[in-house]
N, CA, C and O atoms as a DFTB+ gen file, in Angstrom:
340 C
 N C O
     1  1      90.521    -123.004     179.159
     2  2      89.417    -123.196     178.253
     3  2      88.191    -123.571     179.074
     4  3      88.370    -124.273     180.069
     5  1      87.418    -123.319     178.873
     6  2      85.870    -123.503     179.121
     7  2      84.902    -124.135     178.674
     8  3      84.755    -123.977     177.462
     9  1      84.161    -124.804     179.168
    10  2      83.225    -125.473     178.609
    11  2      82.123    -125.123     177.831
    12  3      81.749    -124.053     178.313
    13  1      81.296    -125.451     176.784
    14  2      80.608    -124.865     175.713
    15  2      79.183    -124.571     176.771
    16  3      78.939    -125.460     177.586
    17  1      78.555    -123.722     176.754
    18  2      77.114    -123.817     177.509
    19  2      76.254    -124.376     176.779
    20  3      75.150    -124.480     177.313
    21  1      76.393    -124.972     175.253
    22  2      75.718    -125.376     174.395
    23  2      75.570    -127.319     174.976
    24  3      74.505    -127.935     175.010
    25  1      76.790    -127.832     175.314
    26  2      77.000    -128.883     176.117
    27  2      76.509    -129.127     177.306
    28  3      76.718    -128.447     178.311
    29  1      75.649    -130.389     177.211
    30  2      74.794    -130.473     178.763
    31  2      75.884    -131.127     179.568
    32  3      76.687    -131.900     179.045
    33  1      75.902    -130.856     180.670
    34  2      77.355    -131.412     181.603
    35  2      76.042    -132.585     182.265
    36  3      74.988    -132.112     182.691
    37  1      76.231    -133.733     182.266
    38  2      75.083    -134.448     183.795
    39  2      76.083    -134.614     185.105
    40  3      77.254    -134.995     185.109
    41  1      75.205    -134.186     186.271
    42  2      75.733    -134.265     186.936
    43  2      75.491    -135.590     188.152
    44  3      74.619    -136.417     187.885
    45  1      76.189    -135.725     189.305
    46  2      76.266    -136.783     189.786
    47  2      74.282    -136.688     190.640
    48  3      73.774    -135.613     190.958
    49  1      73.882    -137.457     190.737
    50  2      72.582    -138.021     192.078
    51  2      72.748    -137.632     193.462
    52  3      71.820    -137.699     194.269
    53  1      73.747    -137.283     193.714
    54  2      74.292    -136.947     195.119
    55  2      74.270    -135.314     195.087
    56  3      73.599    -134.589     195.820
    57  1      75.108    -134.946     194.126
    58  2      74.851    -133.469     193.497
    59  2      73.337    -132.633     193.652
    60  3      72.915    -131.755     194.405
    61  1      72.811    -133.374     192.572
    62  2      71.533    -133.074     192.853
    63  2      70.408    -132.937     193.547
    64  3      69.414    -132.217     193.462
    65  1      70.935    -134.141     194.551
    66  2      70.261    -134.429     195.877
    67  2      70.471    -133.167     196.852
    68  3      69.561    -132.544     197.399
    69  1      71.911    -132.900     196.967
    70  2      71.952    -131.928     198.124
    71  2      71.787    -130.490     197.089
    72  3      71.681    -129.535     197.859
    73  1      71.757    -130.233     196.317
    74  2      70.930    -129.224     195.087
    75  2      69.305    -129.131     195.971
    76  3      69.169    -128.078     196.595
    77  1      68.548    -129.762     196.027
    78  2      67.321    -130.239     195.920
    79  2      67.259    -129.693     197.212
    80  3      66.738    -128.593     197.398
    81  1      67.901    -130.578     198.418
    82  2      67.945    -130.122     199.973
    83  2      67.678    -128.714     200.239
    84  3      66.812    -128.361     201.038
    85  1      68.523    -127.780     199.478
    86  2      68.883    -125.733     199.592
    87  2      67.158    -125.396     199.165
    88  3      66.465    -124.450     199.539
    89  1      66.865    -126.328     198.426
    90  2      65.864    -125.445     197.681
    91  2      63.867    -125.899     198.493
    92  3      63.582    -126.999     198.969
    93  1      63.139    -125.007     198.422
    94  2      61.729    -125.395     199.005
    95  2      60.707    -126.658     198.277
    96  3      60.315    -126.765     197.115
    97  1      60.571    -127.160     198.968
    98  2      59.670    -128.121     198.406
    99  2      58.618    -127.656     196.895
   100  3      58.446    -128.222     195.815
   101  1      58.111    -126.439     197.454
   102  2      57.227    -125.859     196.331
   103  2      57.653    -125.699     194.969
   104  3      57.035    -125.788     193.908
   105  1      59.270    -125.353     195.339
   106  2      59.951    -125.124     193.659
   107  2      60.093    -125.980     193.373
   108  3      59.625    -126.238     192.264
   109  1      60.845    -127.116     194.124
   110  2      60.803    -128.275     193.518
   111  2      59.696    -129.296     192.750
   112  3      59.958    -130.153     191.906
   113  1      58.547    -128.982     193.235
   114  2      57.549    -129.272     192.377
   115  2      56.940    -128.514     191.663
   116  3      56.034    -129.037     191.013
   117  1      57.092    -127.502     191.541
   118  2      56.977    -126.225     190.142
   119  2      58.220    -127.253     189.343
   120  3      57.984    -128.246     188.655
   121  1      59.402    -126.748     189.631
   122  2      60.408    -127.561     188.258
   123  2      59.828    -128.818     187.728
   124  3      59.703    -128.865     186.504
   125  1      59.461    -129.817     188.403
   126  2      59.465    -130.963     188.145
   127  2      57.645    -130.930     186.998
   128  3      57.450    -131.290     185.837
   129  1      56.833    -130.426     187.886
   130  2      55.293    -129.891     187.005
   131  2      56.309    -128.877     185.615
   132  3      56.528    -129.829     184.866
   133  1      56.750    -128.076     185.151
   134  2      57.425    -127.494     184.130
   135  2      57.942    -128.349     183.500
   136  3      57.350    -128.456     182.426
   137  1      58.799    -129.078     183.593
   138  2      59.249    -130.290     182.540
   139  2      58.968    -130.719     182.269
   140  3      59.406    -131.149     181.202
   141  1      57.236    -131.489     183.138
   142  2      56.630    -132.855     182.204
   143  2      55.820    -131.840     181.400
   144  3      55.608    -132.465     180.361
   145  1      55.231    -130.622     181.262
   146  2      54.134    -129.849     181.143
   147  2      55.065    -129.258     179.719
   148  3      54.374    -128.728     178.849
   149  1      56.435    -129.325     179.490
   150  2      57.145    -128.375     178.743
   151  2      57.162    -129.860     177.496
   152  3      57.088    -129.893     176.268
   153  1      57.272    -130.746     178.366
   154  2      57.767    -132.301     177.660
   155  2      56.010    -132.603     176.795
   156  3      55.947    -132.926     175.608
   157  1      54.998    -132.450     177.508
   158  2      53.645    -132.843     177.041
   159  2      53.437    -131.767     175.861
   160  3      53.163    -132.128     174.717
   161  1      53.537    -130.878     176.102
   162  2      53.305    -129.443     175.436
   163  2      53.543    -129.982     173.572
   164  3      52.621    -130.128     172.770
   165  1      55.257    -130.218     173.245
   166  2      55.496    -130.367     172.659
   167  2      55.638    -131.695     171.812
   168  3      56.353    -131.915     170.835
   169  1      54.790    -132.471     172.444
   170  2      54.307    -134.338     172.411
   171  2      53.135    -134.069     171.210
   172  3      52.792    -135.018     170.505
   173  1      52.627    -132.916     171.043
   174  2      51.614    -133.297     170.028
   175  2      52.116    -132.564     168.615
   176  3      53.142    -131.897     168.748
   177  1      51.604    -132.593     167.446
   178  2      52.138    -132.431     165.802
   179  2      51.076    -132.054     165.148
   180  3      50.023    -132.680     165.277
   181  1      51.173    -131.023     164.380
   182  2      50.066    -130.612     163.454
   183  2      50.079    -131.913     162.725
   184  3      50.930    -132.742     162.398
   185  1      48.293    -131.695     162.556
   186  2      47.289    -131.101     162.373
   187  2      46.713    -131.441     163.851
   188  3      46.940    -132.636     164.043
   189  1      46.232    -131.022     164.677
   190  2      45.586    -130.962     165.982
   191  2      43.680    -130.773     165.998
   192  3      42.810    -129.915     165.854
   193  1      43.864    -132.309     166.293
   194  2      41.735    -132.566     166.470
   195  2      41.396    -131.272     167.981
   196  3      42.169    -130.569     168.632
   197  1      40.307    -131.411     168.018
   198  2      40.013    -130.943     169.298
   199  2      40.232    -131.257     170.321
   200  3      40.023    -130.404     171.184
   201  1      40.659    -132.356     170.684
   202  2      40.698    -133.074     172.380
   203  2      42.495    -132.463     172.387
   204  3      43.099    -131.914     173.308
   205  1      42.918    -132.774     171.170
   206  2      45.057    -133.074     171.129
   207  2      44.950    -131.410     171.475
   208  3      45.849    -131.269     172.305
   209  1      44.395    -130.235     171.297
   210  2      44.090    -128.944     171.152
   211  2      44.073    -128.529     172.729
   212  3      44.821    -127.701     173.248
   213  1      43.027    -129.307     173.394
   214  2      42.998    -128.657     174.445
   215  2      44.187    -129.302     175.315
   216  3      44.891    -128.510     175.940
   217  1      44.463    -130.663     175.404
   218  2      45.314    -130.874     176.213
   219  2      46.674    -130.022     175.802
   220  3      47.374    -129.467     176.648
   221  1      46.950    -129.999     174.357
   222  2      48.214    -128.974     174.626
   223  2      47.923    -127.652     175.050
   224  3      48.989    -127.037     175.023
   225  1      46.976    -126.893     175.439
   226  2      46.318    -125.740     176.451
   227  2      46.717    -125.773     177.510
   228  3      47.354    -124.911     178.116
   229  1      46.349    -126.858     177.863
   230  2      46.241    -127.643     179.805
   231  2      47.660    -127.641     179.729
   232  3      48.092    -126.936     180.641
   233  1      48.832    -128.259     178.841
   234  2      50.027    -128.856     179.379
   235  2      50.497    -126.999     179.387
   236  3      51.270    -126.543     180.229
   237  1      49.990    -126.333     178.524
   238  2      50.847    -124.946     178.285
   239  2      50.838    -124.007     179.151
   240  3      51.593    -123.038     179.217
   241  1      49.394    -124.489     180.279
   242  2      48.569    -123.974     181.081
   243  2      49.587    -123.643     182.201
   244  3      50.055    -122.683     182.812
   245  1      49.682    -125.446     182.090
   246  2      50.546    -125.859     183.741
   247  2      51.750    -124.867     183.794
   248  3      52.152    -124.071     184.641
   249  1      52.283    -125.343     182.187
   250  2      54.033    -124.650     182.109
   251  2      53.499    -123.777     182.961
   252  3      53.523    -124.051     184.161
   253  1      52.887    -122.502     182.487
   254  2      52.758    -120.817     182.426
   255  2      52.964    -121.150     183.924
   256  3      54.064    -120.922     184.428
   257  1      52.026    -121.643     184.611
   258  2      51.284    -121.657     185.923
   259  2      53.085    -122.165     186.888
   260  3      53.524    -121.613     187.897
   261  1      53.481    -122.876     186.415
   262  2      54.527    -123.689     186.737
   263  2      55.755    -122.618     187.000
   264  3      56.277    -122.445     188.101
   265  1      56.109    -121.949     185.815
   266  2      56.644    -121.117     185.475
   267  2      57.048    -119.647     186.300
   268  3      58.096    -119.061     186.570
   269  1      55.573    -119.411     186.534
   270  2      55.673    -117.953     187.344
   271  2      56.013    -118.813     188.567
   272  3      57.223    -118.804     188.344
   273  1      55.933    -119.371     189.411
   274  2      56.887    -119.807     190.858
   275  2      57.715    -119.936     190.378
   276  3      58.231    -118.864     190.694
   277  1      58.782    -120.630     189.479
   278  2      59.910    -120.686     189.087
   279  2      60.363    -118.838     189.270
   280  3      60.974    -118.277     190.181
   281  1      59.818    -118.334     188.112
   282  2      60.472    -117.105     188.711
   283  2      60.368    -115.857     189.650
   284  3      60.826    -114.715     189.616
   285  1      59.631    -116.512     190.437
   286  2      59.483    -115.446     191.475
   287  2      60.668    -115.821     192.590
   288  3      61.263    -115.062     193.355
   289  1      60.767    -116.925     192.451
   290  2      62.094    -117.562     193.172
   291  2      63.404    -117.460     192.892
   292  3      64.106    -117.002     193.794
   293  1      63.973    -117.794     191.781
   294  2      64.956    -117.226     190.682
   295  2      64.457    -117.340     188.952
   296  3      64.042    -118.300     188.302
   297  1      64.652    -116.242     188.669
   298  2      63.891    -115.794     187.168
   299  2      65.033    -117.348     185.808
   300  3      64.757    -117.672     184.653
   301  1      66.012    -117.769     186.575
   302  2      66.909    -118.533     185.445
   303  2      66.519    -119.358     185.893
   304  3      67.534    -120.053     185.850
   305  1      65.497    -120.218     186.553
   306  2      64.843    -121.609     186.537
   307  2      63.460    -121.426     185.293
   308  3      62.663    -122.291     184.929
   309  1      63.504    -120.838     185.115
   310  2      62.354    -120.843     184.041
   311  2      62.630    -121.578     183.023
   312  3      63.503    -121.255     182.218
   313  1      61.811    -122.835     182.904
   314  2      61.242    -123.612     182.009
   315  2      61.046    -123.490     180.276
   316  3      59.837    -123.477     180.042
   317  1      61.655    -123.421     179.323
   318  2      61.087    -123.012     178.051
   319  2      60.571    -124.379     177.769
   320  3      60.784    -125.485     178.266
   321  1      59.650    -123.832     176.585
   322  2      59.127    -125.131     175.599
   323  2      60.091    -125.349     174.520
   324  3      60.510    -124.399     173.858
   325  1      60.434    -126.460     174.328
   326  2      61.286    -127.224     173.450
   327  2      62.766    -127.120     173.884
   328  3      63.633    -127.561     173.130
   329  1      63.054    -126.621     174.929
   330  2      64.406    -126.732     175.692
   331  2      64.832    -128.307     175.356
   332  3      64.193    -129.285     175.744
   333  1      66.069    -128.347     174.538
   334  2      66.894    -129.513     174.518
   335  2      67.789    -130.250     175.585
   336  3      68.393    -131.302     175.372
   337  1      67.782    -129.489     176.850
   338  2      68.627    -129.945     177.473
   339  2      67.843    -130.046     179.373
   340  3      68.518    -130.500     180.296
């Protein structure tokens, strides 16, 4: 039996660490800019004034911007908005 892909597995700090090591500095801060940018994005709620408007632009901005290095590197690091996991 197999595990659900619907189920987030966490994995160990050490894991991730030598995860992190394989990979270039640049992606690693593309991923890390994509999550807070994916996390801000979806921080604001209709009805949206003008200022809450543009910053969710800017955060959607970054994703996009964030995003294309993600996949020019590998296309399955790509970032969605409202990703639960």
């Amino acid at each position: 039996m197999t595990a659900s892909p619907l189920i987030p597995v966490p994995i160990p700090d050490s894991v991730a660490a030598l995860i992190g090591s394989c990979m270039p500095i640049h992606i690693l801060q593309a991923e890390i800019d994509a999550e807070c940018a994916a996390r801000e994005a979806y921080r604001f709620r209709s009805p949206l004034c003008a200022e809450d408007r543009a910053d969710r632009e800017h955060a959607l901005s970054t994703l996009a911007r964030s995003n294309k290095i993600l996949a020019a590197y590998n296309p399955r690091l790509i970032i969605k908005p409202g990703r639960t996991y």
